[in-house]
MIGU-549703 format. One record per residue: residue number from 1; residue in one letter; x, y, z of N, C-alpha, C in turn. Coordinates in nm, 2 decimals. Layout:
! residues N
   pos   code     n_px     n_py     n_pz    ca_px    ca_py    ca_pz     c_px     c_py     c_pz
   NUM      A        X        Y        Z        X        Y        Z        X        Y        Z
...
END
This chain:
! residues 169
   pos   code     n_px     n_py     n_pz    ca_px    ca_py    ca_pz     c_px     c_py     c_pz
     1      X    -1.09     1.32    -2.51    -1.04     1.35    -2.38    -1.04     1.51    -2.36
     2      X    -1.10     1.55    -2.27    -1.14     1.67    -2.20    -0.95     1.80    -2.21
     3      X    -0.97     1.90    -2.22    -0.84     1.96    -2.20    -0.78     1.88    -2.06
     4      X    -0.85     1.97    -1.89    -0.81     1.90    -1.77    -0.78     1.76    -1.80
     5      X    -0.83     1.69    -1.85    -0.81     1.52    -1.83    -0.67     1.49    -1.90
     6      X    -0.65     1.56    -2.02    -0.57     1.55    -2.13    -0.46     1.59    -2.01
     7      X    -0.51     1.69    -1.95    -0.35     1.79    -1.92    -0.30     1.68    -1.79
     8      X    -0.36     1.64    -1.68    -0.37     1.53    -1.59    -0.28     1.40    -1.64
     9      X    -0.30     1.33    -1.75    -0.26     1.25    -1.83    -0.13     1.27    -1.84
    10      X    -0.13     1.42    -1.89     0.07     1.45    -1.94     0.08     1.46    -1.81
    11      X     0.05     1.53    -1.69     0.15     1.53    -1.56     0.19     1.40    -1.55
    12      X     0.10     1.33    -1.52     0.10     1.16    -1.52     0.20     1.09    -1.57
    13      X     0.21     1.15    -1.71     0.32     1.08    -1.80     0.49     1.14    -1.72
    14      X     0.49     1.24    -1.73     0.60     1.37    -1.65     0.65     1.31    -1.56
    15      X     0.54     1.27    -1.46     0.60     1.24    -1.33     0.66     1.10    -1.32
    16      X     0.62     1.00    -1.40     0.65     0.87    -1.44     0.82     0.83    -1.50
    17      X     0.77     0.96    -1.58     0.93     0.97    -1.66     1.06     1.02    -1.59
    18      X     1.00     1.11    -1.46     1.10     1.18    -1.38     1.14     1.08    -1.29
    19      X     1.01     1.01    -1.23     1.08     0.91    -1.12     1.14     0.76    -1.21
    20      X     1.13     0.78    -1.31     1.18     0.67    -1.40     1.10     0.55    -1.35
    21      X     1.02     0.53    -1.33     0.89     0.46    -1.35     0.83     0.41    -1.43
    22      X     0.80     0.27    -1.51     0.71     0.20    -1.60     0.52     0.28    -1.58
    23      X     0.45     0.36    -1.65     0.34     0.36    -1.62     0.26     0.30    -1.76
    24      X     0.18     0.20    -1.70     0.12     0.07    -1.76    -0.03     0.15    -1.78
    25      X    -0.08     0.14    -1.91    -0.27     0.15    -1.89    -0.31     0.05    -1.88
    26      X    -0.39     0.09    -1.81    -0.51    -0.03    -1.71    -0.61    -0.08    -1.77
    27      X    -0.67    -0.12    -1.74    -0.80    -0.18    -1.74    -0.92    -0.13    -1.80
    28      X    -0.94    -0.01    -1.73    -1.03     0.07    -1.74    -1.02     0.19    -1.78
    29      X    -1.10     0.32    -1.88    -1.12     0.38    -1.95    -1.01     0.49    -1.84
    30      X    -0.90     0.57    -1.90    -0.85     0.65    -1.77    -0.74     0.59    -1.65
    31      X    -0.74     0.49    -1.67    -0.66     0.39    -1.57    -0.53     0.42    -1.62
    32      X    -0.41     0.38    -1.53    -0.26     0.40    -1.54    -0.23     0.30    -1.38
    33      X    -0.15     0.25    -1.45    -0.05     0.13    -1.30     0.05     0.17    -1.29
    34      X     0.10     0.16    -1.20     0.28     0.17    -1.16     0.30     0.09    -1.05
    35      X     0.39     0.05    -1.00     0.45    -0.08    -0.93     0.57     0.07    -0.83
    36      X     0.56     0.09    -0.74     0.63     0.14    -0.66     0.69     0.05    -0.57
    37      X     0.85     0.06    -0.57     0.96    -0.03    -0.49     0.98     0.02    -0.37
    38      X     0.92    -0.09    -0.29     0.93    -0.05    -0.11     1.03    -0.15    -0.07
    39      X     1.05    -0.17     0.06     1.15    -0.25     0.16     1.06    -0.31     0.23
    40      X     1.02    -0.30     0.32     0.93    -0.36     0.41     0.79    -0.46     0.32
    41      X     0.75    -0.37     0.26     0.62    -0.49     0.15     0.72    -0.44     0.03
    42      X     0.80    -0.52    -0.04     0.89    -0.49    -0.18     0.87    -0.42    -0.29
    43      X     0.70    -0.44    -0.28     0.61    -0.34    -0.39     0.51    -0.35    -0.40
    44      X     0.48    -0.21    -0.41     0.34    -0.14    -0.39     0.28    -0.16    -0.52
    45      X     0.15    -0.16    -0.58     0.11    -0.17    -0.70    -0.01    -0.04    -0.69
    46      X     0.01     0.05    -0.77    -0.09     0.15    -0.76    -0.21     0.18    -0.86
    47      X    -0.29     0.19    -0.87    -0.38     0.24    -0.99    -0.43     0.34    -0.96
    48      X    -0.39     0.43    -1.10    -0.40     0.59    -1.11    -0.52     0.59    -1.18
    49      X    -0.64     0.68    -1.13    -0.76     0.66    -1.26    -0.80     0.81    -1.23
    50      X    -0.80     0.86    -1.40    -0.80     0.99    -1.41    -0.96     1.01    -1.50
    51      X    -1.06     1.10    -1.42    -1.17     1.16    -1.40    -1.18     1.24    -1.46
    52      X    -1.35     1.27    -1.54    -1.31     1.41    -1.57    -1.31     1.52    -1.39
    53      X    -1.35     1.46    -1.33    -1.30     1.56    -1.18    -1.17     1.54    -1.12
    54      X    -1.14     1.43    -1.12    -0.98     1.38    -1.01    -0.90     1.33    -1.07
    55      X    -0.80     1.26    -0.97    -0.71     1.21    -1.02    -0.72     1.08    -0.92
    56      X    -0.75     0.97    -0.90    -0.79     0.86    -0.77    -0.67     0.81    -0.81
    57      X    -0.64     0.74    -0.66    -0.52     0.63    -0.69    -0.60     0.54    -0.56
    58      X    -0.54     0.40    -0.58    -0.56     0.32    -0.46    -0.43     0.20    -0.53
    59      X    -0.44     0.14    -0.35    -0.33     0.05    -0.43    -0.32    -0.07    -0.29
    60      X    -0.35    -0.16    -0.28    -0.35    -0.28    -0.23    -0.23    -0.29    -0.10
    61      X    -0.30    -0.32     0.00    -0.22    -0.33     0.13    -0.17    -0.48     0.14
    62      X    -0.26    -0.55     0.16    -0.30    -0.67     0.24    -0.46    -0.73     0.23
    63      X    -0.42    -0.86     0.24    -0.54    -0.89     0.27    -0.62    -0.91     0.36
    64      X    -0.72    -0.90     0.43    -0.81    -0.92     0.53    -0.74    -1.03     0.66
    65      X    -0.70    -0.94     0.80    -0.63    -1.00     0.85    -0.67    -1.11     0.92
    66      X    -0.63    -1.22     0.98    -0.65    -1.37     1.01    -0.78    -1.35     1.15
    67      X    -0.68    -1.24     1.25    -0.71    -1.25     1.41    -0.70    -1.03     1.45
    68      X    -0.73    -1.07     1.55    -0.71    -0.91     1.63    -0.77    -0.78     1.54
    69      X    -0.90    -0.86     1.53    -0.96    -0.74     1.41    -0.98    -0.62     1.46
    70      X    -1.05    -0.57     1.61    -1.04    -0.48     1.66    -0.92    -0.41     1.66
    71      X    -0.81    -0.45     1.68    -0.69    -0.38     1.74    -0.64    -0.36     1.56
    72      X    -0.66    -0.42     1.49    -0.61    -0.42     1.38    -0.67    -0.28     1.30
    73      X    -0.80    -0.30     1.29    -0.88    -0.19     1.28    -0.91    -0.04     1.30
    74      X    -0.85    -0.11     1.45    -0.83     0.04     1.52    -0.69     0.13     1.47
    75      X    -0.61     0.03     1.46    -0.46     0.10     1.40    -0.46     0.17     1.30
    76      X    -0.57     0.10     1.16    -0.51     0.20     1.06    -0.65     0.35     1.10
    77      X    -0.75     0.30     1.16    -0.80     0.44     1.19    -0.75     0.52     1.27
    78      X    -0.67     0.49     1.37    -0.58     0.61     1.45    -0.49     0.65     1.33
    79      X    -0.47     0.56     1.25    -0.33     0.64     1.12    -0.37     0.74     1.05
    80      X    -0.52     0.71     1.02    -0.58     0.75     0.92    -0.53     0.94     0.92
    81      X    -0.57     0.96     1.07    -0.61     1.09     1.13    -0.45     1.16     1.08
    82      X    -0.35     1.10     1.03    -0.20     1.17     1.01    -0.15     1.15     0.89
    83      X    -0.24     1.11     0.79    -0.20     1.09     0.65    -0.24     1.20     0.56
    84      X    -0.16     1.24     0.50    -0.21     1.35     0.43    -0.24     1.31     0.26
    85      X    -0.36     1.38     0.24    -0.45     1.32     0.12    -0.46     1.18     0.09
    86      X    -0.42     1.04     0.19    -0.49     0.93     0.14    -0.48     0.87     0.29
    87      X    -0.59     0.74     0.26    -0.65     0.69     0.35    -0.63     0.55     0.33
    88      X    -0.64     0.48     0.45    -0.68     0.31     0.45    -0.84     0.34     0.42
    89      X    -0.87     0.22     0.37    -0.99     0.16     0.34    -0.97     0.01     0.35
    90      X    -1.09    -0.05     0.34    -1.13    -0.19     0.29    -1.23    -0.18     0.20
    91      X    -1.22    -0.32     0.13    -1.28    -0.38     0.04    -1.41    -0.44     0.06
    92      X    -1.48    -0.50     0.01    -1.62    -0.59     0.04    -1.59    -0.68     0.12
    93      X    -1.45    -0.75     0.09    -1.37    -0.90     0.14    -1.31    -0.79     0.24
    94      X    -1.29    -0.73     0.33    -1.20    -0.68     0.43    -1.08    -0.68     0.37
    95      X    -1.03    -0.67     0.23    -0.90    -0.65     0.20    -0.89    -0.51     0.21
    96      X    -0.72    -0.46     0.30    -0.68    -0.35     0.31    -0.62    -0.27     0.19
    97      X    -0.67    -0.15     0.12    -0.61    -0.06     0.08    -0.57     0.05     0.13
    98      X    -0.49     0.14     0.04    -0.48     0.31     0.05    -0.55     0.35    -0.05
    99      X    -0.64     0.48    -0.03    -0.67     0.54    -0.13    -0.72     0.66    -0.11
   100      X    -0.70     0.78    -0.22    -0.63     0.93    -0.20    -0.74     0.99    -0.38
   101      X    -0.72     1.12    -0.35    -0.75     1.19    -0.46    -0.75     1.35    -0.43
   102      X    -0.69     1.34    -0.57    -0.64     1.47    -0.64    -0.76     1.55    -0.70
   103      X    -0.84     1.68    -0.69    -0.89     1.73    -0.80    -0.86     1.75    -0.88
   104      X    -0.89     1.75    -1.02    -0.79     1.77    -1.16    -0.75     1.89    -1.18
   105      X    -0.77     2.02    -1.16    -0.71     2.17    -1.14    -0.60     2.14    -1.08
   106      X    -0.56     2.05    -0.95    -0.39     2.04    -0.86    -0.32     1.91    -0.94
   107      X    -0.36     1.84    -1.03    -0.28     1.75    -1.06    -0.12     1.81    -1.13
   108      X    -0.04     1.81    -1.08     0.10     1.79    -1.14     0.20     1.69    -1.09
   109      X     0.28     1.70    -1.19     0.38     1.60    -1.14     0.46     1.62    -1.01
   110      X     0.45     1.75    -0.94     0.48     1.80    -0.79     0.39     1.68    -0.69
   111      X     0.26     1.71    -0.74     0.13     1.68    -0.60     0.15     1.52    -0.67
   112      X     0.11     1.45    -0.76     0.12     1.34    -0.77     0.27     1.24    -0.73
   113      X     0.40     1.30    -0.68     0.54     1.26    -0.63     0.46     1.29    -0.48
   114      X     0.39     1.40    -0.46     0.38     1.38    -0.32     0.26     1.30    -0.26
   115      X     0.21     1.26    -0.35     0.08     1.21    -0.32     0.12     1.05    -0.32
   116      X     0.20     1.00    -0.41     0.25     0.85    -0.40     0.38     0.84    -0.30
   117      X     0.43     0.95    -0.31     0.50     0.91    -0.17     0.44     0.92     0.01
   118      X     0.31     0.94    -0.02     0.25     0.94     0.11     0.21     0.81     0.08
   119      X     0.11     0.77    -0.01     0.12     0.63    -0.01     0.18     0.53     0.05
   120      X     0.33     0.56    -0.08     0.43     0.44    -0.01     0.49     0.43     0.12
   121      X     0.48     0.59     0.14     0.50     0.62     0.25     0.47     0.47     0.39
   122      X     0.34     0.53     0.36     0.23     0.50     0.48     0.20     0.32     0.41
   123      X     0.21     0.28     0.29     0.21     0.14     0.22     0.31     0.03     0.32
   124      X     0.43     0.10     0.37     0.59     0.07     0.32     0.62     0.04     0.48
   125      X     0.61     0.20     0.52     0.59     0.15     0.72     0.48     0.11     0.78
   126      X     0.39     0.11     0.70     0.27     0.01     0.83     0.28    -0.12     0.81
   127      X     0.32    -0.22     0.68     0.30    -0.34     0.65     0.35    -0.39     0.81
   128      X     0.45    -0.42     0.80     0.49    -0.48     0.94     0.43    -0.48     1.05
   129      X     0.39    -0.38     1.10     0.29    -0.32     1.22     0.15    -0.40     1.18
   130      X     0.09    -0.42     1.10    -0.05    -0.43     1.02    -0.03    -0.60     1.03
   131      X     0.10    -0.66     0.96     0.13    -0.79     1.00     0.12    -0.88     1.12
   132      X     0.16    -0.77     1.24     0.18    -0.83     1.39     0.07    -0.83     1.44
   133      X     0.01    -0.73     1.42    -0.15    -0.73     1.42    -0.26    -0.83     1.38
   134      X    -0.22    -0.84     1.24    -0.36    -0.93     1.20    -0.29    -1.07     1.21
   135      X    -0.18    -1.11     1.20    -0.14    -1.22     1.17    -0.02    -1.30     1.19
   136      X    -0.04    -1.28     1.32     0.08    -1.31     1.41     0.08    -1.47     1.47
   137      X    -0.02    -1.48     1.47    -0.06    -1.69     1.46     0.00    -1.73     1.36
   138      X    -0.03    -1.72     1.24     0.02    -1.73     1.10     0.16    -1.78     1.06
   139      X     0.25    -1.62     1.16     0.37    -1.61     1.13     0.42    -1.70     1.25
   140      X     0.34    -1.73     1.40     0.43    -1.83     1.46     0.43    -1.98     1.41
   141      X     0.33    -2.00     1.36     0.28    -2.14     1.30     0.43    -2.19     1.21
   142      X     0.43    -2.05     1.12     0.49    -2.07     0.98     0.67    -2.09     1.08
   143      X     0.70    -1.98     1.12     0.84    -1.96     1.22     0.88    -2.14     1.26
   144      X     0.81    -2.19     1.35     0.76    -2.29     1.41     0.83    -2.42     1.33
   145      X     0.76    -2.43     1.19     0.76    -2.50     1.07     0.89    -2.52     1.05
   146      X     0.92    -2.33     1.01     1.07    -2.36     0.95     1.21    -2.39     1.05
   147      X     1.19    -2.38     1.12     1.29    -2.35     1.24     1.31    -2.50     1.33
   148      X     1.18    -2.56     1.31     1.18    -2.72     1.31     1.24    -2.80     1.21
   149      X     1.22    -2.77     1.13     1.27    -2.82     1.01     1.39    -2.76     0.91
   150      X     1.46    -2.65     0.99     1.54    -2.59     0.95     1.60    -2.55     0.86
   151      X     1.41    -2.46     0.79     1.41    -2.40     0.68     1.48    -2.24     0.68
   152      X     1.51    -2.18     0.59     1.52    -2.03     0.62     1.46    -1.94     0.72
   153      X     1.44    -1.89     0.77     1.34    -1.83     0.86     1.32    -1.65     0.77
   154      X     1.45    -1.61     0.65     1.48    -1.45     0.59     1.33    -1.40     0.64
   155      X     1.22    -1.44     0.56     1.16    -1.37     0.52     1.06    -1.34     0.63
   156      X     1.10    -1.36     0.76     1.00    -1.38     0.92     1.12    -1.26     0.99
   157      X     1.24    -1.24     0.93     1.34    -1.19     1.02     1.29    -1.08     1.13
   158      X     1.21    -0.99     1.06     1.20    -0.86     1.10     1.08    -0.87     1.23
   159      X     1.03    -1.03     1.26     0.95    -1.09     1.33     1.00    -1.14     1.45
   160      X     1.13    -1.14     1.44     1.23    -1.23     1.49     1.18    -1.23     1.64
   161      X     1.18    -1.04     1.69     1.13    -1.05     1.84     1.02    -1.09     1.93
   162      X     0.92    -1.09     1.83     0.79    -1.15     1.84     0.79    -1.29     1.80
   163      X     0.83    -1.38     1.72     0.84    -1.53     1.69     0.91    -1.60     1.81
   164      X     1.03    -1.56     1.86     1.12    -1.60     1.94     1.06    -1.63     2.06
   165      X     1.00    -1.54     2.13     0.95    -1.53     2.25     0.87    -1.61     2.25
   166      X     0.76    -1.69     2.16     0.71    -1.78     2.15     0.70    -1.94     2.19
   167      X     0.84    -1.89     2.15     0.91    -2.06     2.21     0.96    -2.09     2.30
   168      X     0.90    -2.00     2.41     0.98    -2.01     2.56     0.87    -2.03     2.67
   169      X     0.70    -1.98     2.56     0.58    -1.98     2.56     0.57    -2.13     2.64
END
């Protein structure tokens, strides 16, 4: 391992240990995981893969939404334009990520705390919004189900305004 890559590695380790964070090796040659705890999606799962140039991270949004692809589309690209150092993308399958990079000269455990919390940031408050967007049939179908059948509805709550109105539909 290269000095920069070595020295990237220890921030890596630093910042893990400061946010008291499990960091897991991955997969692949340079890889590191961490599971960051959100509210709105509960947890983020990130993969850190260290370069002899960078520092990449990406880390799983959602999957490829159902309906309203345009409008869906368009959202995280108007977002894109206010995130600082990471982006939505997609996958081959239209699955949504974030994904960001560090050159290896800026990697510290400073820019890497700020760099996953723009992430989770932007992980944490779009799910919802990203939700009503792609897959709002989904959630009335599902609403529908339980509410008929007078299952829980918890995990629709934050839907509540949008589900409700539905049934007056």
């Amino acid at each position: 391992m290269s000095e920069p890559t070595g020295d990237a590695v220890d921030a890596l380790r630093r910042w893990a240990d400061e946010a008291g964070l499990e960091l897991v090796t991955g997969t692949r040659r340079g890889e590191f995981v961490v599971e960051l705890p959100g509210e709105a999606k509960l947890k983020t799962g990130v993969s850190l893969l260290v370069t002899d140039r960078a520092l990449s991270v990406s880390a799983f949004v959602m999957r490829r939404p159902d309906e309203n692809h345009e409008a869906f589309y368009r959202w995280m690209l108007q977002r894109n334009v206010r995130l600082p150092g990471i982006a939505f993308a997609l996958d081959q399958l239209g699955d949504v990520y974030l994904t960001g990079r560090i050159p290896l000269p800026g990697v510290t455990p400073d820019t890497i705390d700020d760099l996953l919390g723009a992430l989770l940031t932007a992980s944490d408050g779009s799910f919802n919004d990203l939700l009503a967007l792609g897959f709002l049939t989904s959630m009335r179908r599902e609403w529908a189900w339980r509410t008929d059948r007078g299952e829980s509805t918890r995990n629709l709550e934050a839907f509540r305004h949008l589900l409700d109105d539905q049934r007056a539909e």
